[in-house]
KOLGUTI-129401 format. One record per atom (N, C-alpha, C): residue number from 1; residue in one letter; atom name; x, y, z. Coordinates in pm, 1 decimal. Example, Ala and Ser with C-alpha at 12.3 -4.5 7.8 and 13.67 -1.06 7.14 Angstrom:
BEGIN
{num:1&residu:A&atome:N&east:1319.0&north:-569.0&up:780.0}
{num:1&residu:A&atome:CA&east:1230.0&north:-450.0&up:780.0}
{num:1&residu:A&atome:C&east:1320.0&north:-330.0&up:780.0}
{num:2&residu:S&atome:N&east:1285.0&north:-225.0&up:708.0}
{num:2&residu:S&atome:CA&east:1367.0&north:-106.0&up:714.0}
{num:2&residu:S&atome:C&east:1290.0&north:3.0&up:787.0}
***
This chain:
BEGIN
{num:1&residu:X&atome:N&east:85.1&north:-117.1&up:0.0}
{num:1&residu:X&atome:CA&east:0.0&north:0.0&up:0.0}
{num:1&residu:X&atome:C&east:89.4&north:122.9&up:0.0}
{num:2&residu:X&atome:N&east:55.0&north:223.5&up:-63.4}
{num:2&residu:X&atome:CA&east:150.6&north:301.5&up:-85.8}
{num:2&residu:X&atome:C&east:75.3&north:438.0&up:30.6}
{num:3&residu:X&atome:N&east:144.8&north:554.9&up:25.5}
{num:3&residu:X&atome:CA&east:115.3&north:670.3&up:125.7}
{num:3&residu:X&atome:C&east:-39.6&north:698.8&up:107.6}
{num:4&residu:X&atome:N&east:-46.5&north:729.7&up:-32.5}
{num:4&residu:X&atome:CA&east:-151.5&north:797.6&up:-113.5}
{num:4&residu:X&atome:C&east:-284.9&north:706.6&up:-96.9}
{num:5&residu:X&atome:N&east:-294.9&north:556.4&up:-100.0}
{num:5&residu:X&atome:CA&east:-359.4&north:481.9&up:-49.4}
{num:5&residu:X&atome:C&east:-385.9&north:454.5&up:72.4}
{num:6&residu:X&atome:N&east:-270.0&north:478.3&up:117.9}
{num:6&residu:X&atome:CA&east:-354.4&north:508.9&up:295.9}
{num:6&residu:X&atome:C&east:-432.8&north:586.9&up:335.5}
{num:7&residu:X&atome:N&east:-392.8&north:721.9&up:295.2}
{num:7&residu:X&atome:CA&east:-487.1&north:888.6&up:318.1}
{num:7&residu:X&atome:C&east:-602.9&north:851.1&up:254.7}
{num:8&residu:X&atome:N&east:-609.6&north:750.4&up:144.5}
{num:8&residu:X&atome:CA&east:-778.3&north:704.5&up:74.6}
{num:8&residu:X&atome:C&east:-830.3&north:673.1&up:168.3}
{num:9&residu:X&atome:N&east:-777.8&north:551.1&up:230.8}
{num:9&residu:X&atome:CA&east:-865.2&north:459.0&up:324.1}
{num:9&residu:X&atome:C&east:-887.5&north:517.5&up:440.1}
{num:10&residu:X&atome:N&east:-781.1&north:588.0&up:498.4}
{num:10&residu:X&atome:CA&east:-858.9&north:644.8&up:658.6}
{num:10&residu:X&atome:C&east:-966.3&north:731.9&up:624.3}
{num:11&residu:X&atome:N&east:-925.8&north:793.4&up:506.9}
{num:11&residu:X&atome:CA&east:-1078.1&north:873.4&up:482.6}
{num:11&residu:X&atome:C&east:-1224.5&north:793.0&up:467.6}
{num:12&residu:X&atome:N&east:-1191.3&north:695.6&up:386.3}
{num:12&residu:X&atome:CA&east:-1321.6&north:642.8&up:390.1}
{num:12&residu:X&atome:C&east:-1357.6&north:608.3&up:540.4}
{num:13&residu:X&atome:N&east:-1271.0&north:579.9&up:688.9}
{num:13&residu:X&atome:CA&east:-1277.7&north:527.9&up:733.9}
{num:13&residu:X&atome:C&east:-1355.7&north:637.5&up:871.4}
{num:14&residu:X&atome:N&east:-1323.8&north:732.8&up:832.5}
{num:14&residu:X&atome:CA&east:-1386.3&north:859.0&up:897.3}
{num:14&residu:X&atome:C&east:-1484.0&north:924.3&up:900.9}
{num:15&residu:X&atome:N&east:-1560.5&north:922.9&up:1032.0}
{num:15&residu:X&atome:CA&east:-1711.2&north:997.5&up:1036.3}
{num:15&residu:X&atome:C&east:-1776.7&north:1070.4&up:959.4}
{num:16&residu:X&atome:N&east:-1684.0&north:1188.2&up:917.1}
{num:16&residu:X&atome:CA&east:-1716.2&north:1283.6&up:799.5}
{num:16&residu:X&atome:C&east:-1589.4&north:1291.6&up:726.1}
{num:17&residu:X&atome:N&east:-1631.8&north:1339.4&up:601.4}
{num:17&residu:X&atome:CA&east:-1535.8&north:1314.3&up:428.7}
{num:17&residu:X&atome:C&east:-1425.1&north:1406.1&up:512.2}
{num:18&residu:X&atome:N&east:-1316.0&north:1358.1&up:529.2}
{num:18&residu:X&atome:CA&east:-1176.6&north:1438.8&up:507.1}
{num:18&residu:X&atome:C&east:-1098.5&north:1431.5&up:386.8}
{num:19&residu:X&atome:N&east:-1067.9&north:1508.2&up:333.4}
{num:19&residu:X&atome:CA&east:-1007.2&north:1551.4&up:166.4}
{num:19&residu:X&atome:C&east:-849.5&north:1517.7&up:209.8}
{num:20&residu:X&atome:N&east:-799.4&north:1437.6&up:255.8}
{num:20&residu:X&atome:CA&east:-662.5&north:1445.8&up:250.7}
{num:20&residu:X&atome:C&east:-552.4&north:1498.0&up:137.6}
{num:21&residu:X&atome:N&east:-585.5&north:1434.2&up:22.8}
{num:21&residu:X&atome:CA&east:-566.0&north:1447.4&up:-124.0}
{num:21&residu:X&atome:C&east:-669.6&north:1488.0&up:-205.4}
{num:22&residu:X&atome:N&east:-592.4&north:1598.8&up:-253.1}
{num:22&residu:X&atome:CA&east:-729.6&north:1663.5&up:-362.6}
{num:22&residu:X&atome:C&east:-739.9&north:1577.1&up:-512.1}
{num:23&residu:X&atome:N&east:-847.9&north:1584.6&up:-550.5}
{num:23&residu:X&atome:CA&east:-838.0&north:1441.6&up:-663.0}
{num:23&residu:X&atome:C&east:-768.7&north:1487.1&up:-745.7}
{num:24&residu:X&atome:N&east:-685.6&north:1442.2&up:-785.8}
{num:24&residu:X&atome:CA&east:-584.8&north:1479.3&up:-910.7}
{num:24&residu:X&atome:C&east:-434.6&north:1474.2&up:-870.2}
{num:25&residu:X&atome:N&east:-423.2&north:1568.0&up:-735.3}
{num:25&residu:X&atome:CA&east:-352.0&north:1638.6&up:-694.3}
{num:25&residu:X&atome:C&east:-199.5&north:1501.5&up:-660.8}
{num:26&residu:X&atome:N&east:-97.7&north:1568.2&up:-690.6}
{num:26&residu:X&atome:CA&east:49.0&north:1456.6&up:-649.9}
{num:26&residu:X&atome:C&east:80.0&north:1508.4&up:-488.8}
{num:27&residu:X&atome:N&east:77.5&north:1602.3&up:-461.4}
{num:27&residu:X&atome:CA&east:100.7&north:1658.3&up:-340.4}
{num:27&residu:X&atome:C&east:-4.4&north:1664.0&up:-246.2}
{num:28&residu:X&atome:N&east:48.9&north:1648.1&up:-108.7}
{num:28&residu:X&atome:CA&east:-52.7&north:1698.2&up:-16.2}
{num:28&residu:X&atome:C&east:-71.5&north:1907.2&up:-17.7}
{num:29&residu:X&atome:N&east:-159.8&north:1951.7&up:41.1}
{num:29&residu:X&atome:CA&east:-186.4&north:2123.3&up:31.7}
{num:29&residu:X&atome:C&east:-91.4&north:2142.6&up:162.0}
{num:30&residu:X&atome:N&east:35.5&north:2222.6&up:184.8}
{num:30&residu:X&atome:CA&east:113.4&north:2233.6&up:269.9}
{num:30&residu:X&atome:C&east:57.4&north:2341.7&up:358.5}
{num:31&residu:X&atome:N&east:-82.8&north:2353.5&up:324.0}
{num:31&residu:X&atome:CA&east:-139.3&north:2444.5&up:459.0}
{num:31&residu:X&atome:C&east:-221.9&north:2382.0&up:510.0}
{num:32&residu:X&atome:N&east:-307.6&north:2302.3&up:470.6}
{num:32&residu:X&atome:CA&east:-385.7&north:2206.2&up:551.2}
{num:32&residu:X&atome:C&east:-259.6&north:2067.2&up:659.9}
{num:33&residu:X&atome:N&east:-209.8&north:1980.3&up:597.7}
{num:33&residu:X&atome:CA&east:-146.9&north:1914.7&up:661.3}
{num:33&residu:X&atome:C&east:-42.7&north:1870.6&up:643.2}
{num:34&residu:X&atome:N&east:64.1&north:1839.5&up:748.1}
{num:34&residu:X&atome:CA&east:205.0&north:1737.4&up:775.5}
{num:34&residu:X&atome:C&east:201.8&north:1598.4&up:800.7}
{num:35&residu:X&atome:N&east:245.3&north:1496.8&up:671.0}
{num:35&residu:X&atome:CA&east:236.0&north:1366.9&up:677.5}
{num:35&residu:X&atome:C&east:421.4&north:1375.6&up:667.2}
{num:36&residu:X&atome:N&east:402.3&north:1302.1&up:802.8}
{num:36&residu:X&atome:CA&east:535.9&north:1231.5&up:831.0}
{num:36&residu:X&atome:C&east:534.1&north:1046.4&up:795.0}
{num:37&residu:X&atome:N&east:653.4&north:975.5&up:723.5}
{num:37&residu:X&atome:CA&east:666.0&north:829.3&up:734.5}
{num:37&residu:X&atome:C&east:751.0&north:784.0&up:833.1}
{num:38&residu:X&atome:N&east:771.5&north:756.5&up:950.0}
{num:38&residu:X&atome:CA&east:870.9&north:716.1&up:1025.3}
{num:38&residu:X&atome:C&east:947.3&north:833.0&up:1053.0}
{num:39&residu:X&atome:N&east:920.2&north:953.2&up:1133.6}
{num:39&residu:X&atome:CA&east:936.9&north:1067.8&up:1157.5}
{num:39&residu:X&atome:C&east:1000.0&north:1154.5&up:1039.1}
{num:40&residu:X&atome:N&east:997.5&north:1152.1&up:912.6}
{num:40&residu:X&atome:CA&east:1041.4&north:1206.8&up:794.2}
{num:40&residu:X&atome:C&east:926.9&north:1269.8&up:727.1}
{num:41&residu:X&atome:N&east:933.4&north:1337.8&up:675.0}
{num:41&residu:X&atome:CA&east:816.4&north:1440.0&up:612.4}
{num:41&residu:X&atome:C&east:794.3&north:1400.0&up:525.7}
{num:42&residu:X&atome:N&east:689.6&north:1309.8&up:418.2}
{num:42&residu:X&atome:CA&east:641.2&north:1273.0&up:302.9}
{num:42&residu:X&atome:C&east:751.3&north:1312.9&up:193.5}
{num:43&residu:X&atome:N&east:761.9&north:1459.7&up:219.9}
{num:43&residu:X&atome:CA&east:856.4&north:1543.1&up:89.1}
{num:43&residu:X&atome:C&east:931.4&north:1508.3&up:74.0}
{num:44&residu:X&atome:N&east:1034.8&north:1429.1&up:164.3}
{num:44&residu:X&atome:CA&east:1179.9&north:1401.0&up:181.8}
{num:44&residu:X&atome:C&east:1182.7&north:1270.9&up:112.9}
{num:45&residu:X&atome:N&east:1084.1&north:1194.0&up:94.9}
{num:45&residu:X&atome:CA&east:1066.5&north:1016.5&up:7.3}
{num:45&residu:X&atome:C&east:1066.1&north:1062.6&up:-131.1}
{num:46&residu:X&atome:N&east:1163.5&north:984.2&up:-209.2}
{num:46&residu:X&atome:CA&east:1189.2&north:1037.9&up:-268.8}
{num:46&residu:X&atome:C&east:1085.3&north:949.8&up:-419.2}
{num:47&residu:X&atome:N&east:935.9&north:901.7&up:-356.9}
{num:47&residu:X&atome:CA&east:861.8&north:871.6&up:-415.0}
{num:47&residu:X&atome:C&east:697.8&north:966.5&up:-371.2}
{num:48&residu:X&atome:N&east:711.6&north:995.0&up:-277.9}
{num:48&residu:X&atome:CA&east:661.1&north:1142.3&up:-219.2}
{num:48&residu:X&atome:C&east:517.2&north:1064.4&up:-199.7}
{num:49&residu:X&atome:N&east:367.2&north:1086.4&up:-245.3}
{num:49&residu:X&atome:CA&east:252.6&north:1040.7&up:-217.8}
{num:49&residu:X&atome:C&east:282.0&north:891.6&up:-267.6}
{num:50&residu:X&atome:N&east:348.3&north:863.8&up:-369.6}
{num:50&residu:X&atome:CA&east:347.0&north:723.6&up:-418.2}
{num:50&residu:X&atome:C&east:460.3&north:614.1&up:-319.8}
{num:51&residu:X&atome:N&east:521.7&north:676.9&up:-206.6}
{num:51&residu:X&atome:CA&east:605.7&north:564.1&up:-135.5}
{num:51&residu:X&atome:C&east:529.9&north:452.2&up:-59.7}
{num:52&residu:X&atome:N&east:579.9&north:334.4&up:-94.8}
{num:52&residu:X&atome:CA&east:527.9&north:204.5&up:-39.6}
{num:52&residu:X&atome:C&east:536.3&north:232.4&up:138.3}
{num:53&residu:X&atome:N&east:409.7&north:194.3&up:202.7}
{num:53&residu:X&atome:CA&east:434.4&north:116.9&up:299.5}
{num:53&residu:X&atome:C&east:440.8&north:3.2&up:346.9}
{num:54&residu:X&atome:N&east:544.3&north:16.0&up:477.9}
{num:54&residu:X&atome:CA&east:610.5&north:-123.9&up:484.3}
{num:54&residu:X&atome:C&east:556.0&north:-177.7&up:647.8}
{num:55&residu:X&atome:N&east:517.7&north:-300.0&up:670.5}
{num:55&residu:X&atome:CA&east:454.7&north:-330.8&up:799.0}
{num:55&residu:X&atome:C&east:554.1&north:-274.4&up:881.7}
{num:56&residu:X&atome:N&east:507.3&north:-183.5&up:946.6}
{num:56&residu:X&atome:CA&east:534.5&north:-161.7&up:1122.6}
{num:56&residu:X&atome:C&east:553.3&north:-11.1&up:1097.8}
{num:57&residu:X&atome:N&east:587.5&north:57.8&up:950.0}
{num:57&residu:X&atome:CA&east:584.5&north:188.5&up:941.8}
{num:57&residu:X&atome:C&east:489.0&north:302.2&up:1007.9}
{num:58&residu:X&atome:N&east:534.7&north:373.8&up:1055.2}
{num:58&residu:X&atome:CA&east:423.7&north:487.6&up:1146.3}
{num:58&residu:X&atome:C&east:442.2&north:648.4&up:1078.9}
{num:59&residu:X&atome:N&east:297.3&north:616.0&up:1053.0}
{num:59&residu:X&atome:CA&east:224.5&north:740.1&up:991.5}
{num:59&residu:X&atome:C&east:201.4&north:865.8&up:1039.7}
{num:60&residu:X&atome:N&east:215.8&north:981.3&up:1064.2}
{num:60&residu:X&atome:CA&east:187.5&north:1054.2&up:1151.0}
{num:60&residu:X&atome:C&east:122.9&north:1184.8&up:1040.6}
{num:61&residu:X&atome:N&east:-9.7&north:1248.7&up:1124.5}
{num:61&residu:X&atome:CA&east:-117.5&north:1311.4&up:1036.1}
{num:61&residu:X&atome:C&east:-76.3&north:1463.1&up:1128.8}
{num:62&residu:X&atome:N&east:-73.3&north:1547.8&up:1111.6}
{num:62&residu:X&atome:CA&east:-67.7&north:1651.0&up:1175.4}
{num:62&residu:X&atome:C&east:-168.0&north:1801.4&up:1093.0}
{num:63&residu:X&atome:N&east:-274.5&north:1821.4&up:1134.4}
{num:63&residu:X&atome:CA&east:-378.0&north:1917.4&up:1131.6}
{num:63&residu:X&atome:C&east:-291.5&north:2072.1&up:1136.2}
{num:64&residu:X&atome:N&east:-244.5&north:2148.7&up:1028.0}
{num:64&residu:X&atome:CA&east:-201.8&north:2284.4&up:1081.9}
{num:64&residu:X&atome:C&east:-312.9&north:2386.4&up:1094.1}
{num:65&residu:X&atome:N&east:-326.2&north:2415.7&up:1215.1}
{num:65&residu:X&atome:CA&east:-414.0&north:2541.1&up:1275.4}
{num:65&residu:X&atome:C&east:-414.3&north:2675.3&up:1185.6}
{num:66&residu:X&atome:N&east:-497.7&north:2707.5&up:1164.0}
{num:66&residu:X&atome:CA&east:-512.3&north:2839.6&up:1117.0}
{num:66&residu:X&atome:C&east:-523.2&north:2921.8&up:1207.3}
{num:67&residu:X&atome:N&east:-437.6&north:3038.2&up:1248.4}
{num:67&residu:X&atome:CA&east:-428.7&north:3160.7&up:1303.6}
{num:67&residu:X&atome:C&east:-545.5&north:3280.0&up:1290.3}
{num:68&residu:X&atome:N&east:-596.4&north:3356.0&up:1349.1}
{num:68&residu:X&atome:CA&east:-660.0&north:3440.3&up:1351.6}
{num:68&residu:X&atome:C&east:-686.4&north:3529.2&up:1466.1}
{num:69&residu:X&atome:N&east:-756.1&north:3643.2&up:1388.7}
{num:69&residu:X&atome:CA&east:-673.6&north:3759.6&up:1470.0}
{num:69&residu:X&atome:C&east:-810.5&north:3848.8&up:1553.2}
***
């Protein structure tokens, strides 16, 4: 299963639709969220949404807050 297939499935797997990946899109939106693979930032794989995961790998989803004033 690759990155991009994971962010599919937890979505389906979630109460309400979360857009992780916009349809089309190769990248995640670097203002909505930080996907780390094994504490490394998605960006840094140098297969990026398309890197395989491997059993025991840890995913990490991080929500960036929007500021307001």
């Amino acid at each position: 299963m690759t990155l991009l297939e994971f962010l599919e499935e937890l979505s389906k797997m979630s109460p309400t639709a979360i857009e992780y990946v916009r349809p089309g899109a190769d990248v995640l939106d670097p203002d909505d969220w930080e996907v780390d693979i094994n504490g490394v930032p998605y960006q840094h794989c140098s297969q990026g949404l398309k890197t395989p995961l491997k059993d025991g790998d840890t995913v990490t989803l991080k929500i960036l807050a929007m500021g307001g004033g």
